[in-house]
N, CA, C and O atoms as a DFTB+ gen file, in Angstrom:
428 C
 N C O
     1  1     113.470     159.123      83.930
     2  2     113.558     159.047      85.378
     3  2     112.282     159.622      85.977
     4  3     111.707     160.654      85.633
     5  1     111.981     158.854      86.837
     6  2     110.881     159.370      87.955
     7  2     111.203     159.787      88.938
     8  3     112.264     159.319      89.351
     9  1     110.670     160.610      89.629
    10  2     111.264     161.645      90.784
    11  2     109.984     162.344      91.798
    12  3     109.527     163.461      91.559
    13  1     109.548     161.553      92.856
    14  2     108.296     162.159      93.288
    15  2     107.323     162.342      92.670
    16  3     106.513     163.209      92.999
    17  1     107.131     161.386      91.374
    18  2     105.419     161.169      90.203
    19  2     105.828     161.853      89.270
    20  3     105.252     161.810      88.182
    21  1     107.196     162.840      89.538
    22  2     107.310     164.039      88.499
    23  2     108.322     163.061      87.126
    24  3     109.104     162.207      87.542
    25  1     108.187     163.323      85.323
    26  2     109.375     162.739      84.923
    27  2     110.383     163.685      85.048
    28  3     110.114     164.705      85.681
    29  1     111.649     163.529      84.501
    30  2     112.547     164.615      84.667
    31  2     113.732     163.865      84.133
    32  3     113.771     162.637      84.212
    33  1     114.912     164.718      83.474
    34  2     116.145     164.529      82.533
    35  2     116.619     163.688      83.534
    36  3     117.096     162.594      83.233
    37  1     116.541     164.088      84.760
    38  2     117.952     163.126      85.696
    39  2     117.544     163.737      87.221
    40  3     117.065     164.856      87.401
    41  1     117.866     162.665      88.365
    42  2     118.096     163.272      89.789
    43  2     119.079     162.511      90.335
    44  3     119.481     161.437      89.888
    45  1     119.600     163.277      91.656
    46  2     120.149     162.784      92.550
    47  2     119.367     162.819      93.983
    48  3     118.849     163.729      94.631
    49  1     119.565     160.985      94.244
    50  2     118.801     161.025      95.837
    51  2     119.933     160.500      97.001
    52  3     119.952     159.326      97.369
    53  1     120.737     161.376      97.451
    54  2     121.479     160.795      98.798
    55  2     121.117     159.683      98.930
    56  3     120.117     159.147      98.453
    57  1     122.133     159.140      99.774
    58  2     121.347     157.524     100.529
    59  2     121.081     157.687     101.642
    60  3     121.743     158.519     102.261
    61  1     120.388     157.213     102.085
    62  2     119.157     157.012     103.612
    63  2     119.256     155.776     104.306
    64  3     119.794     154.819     103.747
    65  1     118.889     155.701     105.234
    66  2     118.757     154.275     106.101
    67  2     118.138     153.282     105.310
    68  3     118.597     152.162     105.089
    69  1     116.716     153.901     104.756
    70  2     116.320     153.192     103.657
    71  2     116.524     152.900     102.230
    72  3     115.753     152.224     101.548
    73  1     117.643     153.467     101.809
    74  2     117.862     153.658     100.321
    75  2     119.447     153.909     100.187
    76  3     119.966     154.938     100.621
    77  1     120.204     152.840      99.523
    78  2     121.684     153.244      99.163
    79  2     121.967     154.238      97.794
    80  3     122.937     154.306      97.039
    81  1     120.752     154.926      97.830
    82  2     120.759     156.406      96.659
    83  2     121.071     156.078      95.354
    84  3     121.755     155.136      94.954
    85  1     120.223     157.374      94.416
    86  2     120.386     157.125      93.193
    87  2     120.810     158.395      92.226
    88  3     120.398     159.552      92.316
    89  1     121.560     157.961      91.469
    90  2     121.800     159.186      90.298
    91  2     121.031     158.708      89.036
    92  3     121.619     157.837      88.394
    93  1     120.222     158.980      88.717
    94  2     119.619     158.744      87.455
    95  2     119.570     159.385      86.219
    96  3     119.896     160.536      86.511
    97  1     119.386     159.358      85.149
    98  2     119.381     159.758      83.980
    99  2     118.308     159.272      83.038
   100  3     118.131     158.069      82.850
   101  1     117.549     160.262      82.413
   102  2     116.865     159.716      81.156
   103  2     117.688     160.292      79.889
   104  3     117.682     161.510      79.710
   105  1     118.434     159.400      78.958
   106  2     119.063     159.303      78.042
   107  2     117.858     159.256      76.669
   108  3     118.073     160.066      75.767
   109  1     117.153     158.724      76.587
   110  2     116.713     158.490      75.659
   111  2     116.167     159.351      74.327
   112  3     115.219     158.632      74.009
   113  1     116.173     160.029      73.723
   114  2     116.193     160.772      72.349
   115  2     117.051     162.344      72.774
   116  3     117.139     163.519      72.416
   117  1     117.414     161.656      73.488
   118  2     118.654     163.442      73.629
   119  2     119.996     163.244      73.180
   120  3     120.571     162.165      73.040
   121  1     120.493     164.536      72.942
   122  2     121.754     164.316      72.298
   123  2     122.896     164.201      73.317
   124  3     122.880     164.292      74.545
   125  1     123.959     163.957      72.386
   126  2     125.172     163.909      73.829
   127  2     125.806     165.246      74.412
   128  3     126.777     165.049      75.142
   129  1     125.468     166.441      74.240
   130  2     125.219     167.464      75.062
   131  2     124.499     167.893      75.787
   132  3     124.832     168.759      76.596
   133  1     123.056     167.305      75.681
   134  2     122.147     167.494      76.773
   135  2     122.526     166.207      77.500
   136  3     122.687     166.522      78.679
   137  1     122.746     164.874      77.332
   138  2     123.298     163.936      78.158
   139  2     124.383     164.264      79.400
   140  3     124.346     163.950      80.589
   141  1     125.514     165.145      78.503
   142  2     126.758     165.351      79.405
   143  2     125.890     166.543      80.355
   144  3     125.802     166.084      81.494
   145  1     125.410     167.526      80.296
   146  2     124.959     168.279      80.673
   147  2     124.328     168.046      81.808
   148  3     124.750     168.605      82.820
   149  1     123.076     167.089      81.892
   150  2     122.415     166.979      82.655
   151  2     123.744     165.573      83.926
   152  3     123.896     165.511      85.146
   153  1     124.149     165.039      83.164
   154  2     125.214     164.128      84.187
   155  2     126.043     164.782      84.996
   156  3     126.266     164.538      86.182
   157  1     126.730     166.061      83.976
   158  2     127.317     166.873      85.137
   159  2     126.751     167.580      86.106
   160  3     127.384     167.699      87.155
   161  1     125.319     168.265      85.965
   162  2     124.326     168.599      86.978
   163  2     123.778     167.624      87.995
   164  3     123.510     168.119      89.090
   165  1     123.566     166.354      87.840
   166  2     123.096     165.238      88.801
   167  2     124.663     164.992      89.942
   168  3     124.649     164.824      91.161
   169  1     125.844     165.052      89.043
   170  2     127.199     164.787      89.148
   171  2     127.075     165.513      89.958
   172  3     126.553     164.982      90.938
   173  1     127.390     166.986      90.147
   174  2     127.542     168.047      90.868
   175  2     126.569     168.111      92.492
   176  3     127.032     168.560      93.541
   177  1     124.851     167.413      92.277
   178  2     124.571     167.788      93.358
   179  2     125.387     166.203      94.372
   180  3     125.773     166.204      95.541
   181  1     125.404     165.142      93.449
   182  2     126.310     164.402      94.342
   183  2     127.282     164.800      95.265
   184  3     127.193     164.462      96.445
   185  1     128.634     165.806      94.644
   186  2     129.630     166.430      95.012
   187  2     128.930     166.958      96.296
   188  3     129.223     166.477      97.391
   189  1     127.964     167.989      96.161
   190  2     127.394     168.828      97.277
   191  2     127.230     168.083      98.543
   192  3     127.769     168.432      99.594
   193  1     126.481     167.064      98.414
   194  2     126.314     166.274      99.379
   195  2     127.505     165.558      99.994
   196  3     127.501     165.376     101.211
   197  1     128.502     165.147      99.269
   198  2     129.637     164.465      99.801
   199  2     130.043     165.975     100.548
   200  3     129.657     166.159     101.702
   201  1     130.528     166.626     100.116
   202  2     131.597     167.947     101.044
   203  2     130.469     168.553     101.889
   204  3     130.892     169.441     102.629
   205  1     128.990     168.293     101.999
   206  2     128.393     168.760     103.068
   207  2     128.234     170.250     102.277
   208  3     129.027     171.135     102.596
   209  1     127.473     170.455     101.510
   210  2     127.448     172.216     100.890
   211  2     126.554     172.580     101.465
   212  3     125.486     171.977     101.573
   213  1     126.986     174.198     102.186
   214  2     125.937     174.764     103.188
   215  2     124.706     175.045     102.385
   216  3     123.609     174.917     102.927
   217  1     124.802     175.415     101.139
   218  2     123.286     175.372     100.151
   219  2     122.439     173.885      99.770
   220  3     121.210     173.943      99.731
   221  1     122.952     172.909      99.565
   222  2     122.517     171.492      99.713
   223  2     122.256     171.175     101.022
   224  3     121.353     170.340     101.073
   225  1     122.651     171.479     102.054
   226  2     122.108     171.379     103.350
   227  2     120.915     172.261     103.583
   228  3     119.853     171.769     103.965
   229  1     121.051     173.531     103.370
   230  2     120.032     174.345     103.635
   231  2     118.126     173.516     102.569
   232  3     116.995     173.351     103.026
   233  1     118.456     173.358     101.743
   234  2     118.155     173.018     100.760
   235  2     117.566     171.748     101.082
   236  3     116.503     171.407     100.563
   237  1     118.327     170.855     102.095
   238  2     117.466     169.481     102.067
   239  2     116.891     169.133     103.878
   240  3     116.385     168.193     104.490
   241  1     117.443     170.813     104.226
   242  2     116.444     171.380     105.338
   243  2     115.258     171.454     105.511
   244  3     114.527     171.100     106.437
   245  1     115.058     172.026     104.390
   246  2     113.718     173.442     104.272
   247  2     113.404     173.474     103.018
   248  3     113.289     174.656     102.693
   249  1     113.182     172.696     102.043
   250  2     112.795     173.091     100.610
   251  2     111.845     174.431     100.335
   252  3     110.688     174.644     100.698
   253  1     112.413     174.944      99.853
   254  2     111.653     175.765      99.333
   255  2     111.957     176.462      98.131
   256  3     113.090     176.338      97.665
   257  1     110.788     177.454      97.335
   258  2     111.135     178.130      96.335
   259  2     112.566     178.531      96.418
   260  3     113.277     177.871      95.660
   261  1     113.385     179.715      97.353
   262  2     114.305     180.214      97.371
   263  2     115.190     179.257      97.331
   264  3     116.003     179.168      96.411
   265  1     115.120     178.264      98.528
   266  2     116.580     177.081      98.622
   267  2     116.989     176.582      97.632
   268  3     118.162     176.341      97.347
   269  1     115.528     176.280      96.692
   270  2     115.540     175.446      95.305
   271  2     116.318     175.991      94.398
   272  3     117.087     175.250      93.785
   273  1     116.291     177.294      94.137
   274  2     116.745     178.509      92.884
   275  2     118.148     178.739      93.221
   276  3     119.038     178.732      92.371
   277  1     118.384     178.993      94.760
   278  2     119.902     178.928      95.223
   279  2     120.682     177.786      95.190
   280  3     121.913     177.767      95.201
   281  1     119.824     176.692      95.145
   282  2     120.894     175.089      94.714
   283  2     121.079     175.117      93.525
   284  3     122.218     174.986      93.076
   285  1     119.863     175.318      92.624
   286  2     119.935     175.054      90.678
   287  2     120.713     175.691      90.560
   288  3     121.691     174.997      90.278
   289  1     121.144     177.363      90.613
   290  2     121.617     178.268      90.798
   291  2     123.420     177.919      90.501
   292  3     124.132     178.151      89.524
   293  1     123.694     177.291      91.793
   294  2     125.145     177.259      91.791
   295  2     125.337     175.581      91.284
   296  3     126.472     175.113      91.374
   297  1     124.465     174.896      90.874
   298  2     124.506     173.696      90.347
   299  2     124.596     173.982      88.895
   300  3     125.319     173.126      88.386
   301  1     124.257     174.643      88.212
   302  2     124.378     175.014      87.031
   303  2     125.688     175.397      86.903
   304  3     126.481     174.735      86.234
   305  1     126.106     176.778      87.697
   306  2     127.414     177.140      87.332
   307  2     128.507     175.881      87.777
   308  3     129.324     175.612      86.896
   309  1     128.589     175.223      88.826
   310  2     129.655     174.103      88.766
   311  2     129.203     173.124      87.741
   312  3     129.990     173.382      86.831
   313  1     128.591     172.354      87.391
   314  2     128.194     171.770      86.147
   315  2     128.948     172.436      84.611
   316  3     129.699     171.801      83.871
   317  1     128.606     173.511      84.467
   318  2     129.223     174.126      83.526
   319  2     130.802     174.229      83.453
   320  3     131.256     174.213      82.309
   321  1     131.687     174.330      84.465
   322  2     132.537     174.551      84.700
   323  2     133.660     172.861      84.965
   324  3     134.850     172.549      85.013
   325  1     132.419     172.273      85.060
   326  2     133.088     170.565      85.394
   327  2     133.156     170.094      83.880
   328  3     133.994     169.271      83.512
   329  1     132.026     170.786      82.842
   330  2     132.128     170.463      81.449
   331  2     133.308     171.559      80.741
   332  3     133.951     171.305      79.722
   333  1     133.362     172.235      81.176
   334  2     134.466     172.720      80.449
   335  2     135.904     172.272      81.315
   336  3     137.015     172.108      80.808
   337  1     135.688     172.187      82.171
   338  2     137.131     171.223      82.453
   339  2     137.820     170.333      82.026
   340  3     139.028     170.122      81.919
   341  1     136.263     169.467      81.623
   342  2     136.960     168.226      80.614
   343  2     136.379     168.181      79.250
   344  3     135.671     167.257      78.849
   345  1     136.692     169.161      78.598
   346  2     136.382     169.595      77.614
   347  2     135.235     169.108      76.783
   348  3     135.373     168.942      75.572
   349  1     134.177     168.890      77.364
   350  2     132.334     169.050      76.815
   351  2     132.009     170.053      76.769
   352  3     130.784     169.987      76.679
   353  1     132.281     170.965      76.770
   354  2     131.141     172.011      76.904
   355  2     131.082     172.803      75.817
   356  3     132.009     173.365      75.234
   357  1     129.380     172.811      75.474
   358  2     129.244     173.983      73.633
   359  2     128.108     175.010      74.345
   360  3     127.586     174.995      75.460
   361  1     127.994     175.741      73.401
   362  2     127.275     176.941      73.713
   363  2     125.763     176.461      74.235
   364  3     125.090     176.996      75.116
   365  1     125.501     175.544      73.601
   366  2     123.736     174.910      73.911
   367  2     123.724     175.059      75.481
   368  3     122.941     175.740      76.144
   369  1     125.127     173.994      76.091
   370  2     124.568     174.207      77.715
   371  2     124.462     176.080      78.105
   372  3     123.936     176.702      79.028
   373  1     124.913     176.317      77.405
   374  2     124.391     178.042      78.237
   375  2     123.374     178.662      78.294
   376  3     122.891     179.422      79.133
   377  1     122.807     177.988      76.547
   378  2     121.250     178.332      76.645
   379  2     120.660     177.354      77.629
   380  3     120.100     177.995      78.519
   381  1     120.556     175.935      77.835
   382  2     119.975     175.191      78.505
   383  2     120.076     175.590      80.015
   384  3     119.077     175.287      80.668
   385  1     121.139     176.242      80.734
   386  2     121.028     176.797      81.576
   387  2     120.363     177.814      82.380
   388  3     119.915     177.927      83.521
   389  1     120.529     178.789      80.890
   390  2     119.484     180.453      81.142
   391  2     118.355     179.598      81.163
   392  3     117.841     179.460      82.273
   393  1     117.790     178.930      80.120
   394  2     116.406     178.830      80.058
   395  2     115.805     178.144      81.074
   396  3     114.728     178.572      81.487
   397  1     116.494     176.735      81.774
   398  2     115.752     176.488      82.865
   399  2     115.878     177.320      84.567
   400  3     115.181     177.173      85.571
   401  1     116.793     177.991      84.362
   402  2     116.816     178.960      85.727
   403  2     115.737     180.068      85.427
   404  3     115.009     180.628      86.246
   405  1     115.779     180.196      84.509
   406  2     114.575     181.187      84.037
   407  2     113.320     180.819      84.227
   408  3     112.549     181.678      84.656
   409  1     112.810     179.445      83.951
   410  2     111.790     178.751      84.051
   411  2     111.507     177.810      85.704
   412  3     110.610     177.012      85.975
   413  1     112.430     178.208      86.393
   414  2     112.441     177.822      87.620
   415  2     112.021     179.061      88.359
   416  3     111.045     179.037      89.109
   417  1     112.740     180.142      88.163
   418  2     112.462     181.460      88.716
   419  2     111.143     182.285      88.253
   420  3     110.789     183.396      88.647
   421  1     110.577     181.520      87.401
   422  2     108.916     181.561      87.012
   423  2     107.798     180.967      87.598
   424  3     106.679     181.457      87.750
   425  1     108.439     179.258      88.085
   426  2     107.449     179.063      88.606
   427  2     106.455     179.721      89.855
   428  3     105.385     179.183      90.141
């Protein structure tokens, strides 16, 4: 997936006047835990946007460092929690979690 020139596992783009929106995914040499993983994270900021989430709003306000870390933030933990609901979830997403909030909160 392409995302503003950037590649990346997966995004979600609302729909716009100009655009009936996209959830995307790059599948290709990953396993099916980083697959489910990243679907339930694209999954999740969908959700946000449908119920109007005051952090996805804030967030597609004002981008910024902070808004960004406070969306990944609680996008991670519902993601995680949508995979263990329906029973996907292994220990990898926890590392995959720490490590990119970690690496977000670095940049």
């Amino acid at each position: 997936c392409v995302s503003d020139g950037d590649t990346t596992d997966g995004f979600f783009d609302p729909p716009s006047r100009l655009s009936p929106g996209t959830l995307c995914l790059s599948v290709a040499g990953k396993d099916l835990s980083e697959i489910y993983h990243t679907l339930a994270h694209e999954f999740c900021h969908l959700e946000q946007w449908v119920r109007d989430d005051e952090v996805w709003i804030k967030w597609m306000k004002r981008s910024s460092r902070k808004s960004t870390i406070a969306l990944e933030k609680l996008t991670e933990e519902e993601a995680l929690e949508m995979l263990k609901k329906w029973n996907l979830f292994d220990d990898s997403m926890e590392i995959r979690k720490t490590k990119y909030l970690r690496r977000l909160e670095n940049l």
